[in-house]
Backbone as CSV, one residue per row, in Angstrom:
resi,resn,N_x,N_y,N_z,CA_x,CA_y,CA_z,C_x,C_y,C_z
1,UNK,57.219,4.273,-78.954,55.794,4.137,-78.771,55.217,3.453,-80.004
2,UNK,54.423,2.537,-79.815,54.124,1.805,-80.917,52.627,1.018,-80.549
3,UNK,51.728,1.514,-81.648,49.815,1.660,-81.416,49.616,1.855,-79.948
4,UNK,49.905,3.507,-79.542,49.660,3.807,-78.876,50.180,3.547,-76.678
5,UNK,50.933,2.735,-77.089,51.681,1.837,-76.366,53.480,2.145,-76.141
6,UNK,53.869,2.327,-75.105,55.275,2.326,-75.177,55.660,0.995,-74.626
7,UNK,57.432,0.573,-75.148,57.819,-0.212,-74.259,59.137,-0.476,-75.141
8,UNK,59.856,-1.276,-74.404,61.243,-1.264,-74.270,62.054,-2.574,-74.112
9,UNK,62.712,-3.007,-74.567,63.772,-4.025,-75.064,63.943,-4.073,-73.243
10,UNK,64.713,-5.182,-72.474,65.594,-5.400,-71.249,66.793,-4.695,-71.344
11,UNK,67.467,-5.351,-72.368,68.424,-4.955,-72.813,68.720,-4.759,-74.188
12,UNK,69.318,-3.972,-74.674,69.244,-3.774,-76.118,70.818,-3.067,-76.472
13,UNK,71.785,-3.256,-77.546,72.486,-2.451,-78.668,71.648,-2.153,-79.865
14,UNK,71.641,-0.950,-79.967,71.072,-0.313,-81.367,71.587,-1.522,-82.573
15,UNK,70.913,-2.423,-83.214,71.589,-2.655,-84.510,72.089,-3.856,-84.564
16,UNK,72.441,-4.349,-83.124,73.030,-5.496,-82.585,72.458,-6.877,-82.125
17,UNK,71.798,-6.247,-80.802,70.756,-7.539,-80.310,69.889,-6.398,-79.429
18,UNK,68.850,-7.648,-78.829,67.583,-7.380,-78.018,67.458,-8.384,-77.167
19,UNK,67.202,-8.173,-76.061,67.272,-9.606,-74.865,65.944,-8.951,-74.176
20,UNK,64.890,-10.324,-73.669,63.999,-10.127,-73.349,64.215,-11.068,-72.333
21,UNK,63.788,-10.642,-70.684,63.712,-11.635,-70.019,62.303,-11.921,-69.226
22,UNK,61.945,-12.952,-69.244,60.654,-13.144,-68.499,60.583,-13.872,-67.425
23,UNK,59.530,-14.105,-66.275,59.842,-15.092,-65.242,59.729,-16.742,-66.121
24,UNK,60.362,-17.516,-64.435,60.587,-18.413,-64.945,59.326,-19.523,-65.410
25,UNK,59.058,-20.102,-66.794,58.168,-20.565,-66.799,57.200,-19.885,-68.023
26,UNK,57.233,-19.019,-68.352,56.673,-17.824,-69.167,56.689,-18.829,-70.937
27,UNK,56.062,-18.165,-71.630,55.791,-18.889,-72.955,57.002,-17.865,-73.411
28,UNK,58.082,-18.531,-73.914,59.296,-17.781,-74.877,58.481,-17.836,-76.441
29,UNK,57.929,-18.622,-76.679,57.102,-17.978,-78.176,56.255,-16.414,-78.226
30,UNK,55.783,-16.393,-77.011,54.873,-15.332,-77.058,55.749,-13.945,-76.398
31,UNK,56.626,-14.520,-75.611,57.821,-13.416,-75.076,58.465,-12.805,-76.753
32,UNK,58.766,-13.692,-77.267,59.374,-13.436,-79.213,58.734,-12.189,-79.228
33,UNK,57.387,-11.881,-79.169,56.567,-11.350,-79.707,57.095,-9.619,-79.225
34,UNK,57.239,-9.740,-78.648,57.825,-8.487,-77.655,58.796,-7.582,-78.843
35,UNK,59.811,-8.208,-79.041,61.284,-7.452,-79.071,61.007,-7.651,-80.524
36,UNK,60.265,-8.277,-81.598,59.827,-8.160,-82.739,59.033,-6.841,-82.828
37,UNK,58.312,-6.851,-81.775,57.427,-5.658,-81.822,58.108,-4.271,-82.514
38,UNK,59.140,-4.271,-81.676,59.744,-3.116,-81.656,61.465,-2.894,-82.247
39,UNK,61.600,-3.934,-82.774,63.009,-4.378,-83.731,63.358,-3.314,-84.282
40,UNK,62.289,-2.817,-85.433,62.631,-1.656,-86.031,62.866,-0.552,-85.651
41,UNK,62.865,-0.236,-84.512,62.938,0.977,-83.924,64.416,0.798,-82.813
42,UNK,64.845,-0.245,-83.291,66.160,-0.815,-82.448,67.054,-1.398,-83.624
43,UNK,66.404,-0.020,-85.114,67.548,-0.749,-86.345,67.645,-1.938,-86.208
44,UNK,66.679,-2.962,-86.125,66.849,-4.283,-86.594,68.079,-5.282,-86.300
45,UNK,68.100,-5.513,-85.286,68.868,-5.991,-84.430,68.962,-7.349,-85.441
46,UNK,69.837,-7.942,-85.636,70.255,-9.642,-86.108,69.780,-10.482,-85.327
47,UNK,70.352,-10.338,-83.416,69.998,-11.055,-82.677,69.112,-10.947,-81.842
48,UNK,67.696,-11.561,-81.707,66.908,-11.476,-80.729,66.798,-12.270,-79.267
49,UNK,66.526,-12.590,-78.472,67.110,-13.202,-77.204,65.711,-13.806,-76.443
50,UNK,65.185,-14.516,-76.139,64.199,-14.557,-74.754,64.749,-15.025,-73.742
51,UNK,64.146,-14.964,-72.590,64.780,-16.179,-71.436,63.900,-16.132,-70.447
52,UNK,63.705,-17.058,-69.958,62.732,-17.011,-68.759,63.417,-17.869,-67.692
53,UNK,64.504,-17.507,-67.721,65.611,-17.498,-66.344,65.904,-19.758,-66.121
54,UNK,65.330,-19.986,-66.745,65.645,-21.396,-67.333,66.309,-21.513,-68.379
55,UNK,65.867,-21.121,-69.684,65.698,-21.265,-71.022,66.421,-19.755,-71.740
56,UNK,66.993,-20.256,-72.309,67.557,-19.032,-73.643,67.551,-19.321,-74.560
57,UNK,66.713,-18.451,-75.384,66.423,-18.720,-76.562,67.237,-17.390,-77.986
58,UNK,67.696,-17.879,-78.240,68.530,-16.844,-79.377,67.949,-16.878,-80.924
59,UNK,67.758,-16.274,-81.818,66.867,-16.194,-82.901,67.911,-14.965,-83.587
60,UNK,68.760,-15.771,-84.430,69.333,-14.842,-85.103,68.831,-14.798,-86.703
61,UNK,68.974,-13.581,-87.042,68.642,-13.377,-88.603,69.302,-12.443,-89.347
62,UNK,70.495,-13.185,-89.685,71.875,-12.037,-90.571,71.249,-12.383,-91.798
63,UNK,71.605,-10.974,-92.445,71.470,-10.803,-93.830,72.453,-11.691,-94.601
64,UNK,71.164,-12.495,-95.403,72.461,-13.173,-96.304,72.374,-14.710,-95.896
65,UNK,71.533,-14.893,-94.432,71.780,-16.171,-93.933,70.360,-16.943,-93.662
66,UNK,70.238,-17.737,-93.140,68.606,-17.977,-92.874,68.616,-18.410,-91.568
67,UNK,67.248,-17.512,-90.624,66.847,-17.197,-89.770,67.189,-18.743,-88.993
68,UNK,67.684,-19.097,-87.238,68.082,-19.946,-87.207,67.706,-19.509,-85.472
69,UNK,67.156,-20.523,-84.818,67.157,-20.618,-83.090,68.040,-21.488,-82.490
70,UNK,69.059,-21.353,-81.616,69.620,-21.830,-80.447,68.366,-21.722,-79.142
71,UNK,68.629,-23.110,-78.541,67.957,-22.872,-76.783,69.305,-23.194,-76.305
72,UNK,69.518,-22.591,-75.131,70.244,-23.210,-74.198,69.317,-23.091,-73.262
């Protein structure tokens, strides 16, 4: 729960990643916004994910490395 609000990763590993999927067509910048929301509470996943069933977007951020996006 977070400001009053719950919500939840699609898919998620504790620590690992977060995948967010949206319909097709959807703003993947503003989908980002989602699984950032709530990262910390999912131990800070490295890999974050969007997709809006076109588009995949991957946003990884390992310690040690600098923050970097794949689309497929």
């Amino acid at each position: 729960m977070l400001g009053g609000r719950t919500g939840c990763a699609d898919v998620f590993k504790r620590g690992a990643f977060a995948w967010e999927n949206k319909a097709s067509g959807k703003n993947l910048d503003a989908a980002l916004k989602q699984p950032l929301s709530y990262s910390l509470a999912l131990s800070n996943p490295p890999i974050l994910v969007v997709c809006d069933r076109l588009t995949i977007r991957i946003h990884t951020q390992f310690t040690g490395h600098p923050s970097e996006t794949h689309t497929l």
